[in-house]
C-alpha positions in Angstrom: 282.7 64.9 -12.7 280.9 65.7 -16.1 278.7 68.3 -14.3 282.1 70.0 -13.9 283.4 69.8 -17.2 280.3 70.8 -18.6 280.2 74.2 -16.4 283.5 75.3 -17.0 286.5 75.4 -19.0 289.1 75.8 -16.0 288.8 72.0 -15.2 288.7 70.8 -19.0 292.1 68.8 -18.8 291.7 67.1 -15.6 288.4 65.6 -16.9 289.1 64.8 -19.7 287.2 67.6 -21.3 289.8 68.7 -24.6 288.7 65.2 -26.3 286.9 65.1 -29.6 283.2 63.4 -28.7 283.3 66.2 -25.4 283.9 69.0 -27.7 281.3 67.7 -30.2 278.8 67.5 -28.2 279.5 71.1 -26.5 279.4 72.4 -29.8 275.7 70.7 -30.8 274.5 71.7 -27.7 275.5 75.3 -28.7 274.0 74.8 -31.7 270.8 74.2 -30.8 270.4 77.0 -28.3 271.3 79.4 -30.8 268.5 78.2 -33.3 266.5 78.3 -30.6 266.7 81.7 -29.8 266.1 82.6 -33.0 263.1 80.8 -33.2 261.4 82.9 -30.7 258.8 85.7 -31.9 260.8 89.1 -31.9 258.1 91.7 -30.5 260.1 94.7 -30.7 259.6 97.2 -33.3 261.7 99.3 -35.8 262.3 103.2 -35.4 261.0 103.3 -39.4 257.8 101.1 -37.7 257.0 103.4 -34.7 257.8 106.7 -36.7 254.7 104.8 -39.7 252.5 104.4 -36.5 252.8 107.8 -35.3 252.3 109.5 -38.7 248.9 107.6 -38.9 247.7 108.5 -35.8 248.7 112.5 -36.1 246.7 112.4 -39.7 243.6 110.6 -37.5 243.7 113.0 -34.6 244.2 116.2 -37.6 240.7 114.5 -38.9 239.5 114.0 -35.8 240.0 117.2 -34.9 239.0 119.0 -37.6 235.5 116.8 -37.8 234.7 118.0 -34.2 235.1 121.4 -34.9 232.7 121.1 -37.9 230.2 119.4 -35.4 230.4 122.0 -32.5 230.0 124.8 -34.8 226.9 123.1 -36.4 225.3 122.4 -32.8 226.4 126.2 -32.4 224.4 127.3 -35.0 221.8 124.9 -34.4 221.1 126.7 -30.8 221.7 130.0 -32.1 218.5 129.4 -34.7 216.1 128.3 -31.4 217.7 131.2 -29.6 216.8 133.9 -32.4 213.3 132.2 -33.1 212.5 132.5 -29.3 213.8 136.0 -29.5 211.7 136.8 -32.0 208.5 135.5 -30.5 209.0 137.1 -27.2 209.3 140.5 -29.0 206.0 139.4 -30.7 204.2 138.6 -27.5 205.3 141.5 -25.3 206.2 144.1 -27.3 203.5 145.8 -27.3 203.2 145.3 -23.1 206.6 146.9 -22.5 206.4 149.8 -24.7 203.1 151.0 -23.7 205.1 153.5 -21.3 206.2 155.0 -24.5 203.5 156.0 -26.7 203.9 159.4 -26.8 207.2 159.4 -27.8 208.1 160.8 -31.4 211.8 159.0 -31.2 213.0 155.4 -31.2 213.7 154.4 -27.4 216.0 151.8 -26.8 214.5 148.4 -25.0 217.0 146.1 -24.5 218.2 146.5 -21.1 213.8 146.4 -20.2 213.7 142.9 -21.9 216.8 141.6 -20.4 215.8 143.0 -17.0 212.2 141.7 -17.4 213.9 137.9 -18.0 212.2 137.4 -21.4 215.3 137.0 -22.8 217.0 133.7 -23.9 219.3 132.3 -21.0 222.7 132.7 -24.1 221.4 136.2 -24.7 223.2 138.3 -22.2 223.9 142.4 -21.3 226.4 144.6 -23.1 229.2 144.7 -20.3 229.9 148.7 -21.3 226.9 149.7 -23.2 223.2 148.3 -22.2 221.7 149.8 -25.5 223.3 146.2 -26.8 222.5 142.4 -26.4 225.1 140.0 -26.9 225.0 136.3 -28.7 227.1 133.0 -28.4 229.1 134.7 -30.8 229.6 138.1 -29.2 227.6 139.7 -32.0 225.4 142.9 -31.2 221.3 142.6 -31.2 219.8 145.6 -29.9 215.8 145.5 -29.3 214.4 149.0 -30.8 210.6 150.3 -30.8 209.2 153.4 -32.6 206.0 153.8 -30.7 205.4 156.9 -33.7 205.0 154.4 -36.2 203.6 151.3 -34.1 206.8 149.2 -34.7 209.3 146.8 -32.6 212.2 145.6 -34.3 215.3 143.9 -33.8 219.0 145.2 -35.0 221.6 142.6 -35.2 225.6 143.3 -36.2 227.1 140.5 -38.1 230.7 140.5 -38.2 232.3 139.7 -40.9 233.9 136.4 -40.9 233.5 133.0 -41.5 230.2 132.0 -39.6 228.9 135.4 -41.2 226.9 134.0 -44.1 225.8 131.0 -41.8 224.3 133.3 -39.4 222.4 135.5 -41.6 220.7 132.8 -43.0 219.6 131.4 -39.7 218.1 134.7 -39.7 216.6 134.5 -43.1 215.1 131.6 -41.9 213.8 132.4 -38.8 211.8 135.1 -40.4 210.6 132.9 -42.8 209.3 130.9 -39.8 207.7 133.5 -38.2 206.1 135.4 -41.7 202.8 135.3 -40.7 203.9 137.6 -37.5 206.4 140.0 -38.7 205.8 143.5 -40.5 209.5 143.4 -43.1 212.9 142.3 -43.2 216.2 144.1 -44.3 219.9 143.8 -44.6 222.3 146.1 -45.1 226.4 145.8 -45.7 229.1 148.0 -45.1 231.6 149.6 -47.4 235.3 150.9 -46.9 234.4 153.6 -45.3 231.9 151.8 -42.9 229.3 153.9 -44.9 226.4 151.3 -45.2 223.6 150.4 -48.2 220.6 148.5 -48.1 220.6 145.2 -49.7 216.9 144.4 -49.8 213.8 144.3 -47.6 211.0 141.5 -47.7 207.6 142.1 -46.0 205.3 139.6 -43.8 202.6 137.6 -44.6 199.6 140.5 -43.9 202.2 143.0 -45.7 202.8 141.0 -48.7 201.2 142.5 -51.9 202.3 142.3 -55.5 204.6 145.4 -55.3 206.8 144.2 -53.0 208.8 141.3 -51.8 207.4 138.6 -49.6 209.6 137.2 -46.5 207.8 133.3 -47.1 208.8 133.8 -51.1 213.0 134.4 -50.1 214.7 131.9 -52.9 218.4 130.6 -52.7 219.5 133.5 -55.1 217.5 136.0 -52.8 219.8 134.9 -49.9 223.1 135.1 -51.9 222.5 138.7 -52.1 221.2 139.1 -48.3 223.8 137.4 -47.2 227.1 136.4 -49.2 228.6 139.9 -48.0 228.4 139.5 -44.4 231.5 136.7 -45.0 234.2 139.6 -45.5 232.6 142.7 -44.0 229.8 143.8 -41.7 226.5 143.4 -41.8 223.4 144.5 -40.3 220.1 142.2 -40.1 216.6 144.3 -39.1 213.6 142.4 -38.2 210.5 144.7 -37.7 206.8 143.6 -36.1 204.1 146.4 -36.1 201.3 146.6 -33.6 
């Protein structure tokens, strides 16, 4: 019987559930549930929490972000330095093998498309799709391989577009020359103008070239490659690296 009055109220007055001690003790009972439930740990969370949460991970994943991008674009550079330093040393090696067919001539001939063809080339260096004068890079700038069999010399044209990896690659260039001094006959930049009209911005000469009068490629200072360089961020440039044999 006080199984039944303690399940529901429909049989209160027939067991003698409406007393005083029986609604006390209903009313304890209560009690104590209630504090218990607030005694549990709440695990949910406010909007004000989730909305903190997401904030900090959207300024992580910005820095993430941003901190891979820096670290691609240095590996980027990183490869594009071995891929000009094995392009240069090729040139060195069999230059004068390849253009052997052209010693009479009194013109530059164009011997990109017999390097690339020959598969001396670097496996990132690839064909111009419309125009096989050209070479193309990682970073679809133009390197064209040149000889002037009139003057003994092989050299190597490359466009640098002006942007913001323009500085970094001309002084992967700077330095690659500077690794390979003892090898090379000169050096020279030059930068465009409004009117794509372009000026030379110095020339530096190899190791065997290398006199008092002129500049030395193994001697290029910090200020020497602010003026090669700092204007191939917002315009063109051209880079020329020349070996003779």
């Amino acid at each position: 019987m006080r199984k039944i009055c303690e399940l529901g109220r429909y049989v209160l007055s027939k067991c003698g559930a409406d007393k005083k001690e029986f609604l006390s003790t209903v009313y304890k009972r209560r009690t104590q549930a209630k504090k218990h439930r607030l005694d549990v740990p709440q695990f949910g969370r406010s909007m004000v929490e989730m909305l903190g949460v997401l904030a900090i991970i959207g300024v992580l994943s910005v820095g993430g972000i941003a901190g891979y991008s820096k670290a691609m674009m240095k590996y980027k550079m990183n490869e594009h330095r071995v891929m000009l330093n094995s392009l240069v040393n090729t040139l060195f090696m069999y230059a004068d093998k390849v253009i052997s067919f052209n010693n009479n001539s009194t013109e530059s001939v164009d011997i990109s498309e017999i390097f690339y063809k020959s598969g001396l080339l670097p496996d990132d260096v690839r064909l111009h799709e419309y125009d096989t004068r050209f070479l193309k890079d990682i970073f679809n700038n133009h390197i064209w391989l040149i000889t002037y069999p009139h003057y003994k010399e092989v050299g190597m044209g490359y466009s640098i577009t002006g942007n913001e990896t323009g500085r970094e690659i001309c002084i992967n260039l700077i330095n690659v020359a500077k690794e390979n001094s003892a090898n090379l006959f000169k050096i020279l930049s030059d930068k465009s103008d409004e009117n794509s009209n372009y000026t030379t911005q110095g020339q530096y000469y190899g190791d065997k070239f290398c006199t008092q009068d002129v500049s030395c490629i193994k001697n290029i200072t910090f200020s020497d490659i602010d003026i090669l360089c700092n204007n191939c961020y917002d315009r063109n440039c051209r880079f020329y690296t020349k070996i003779k044999y």
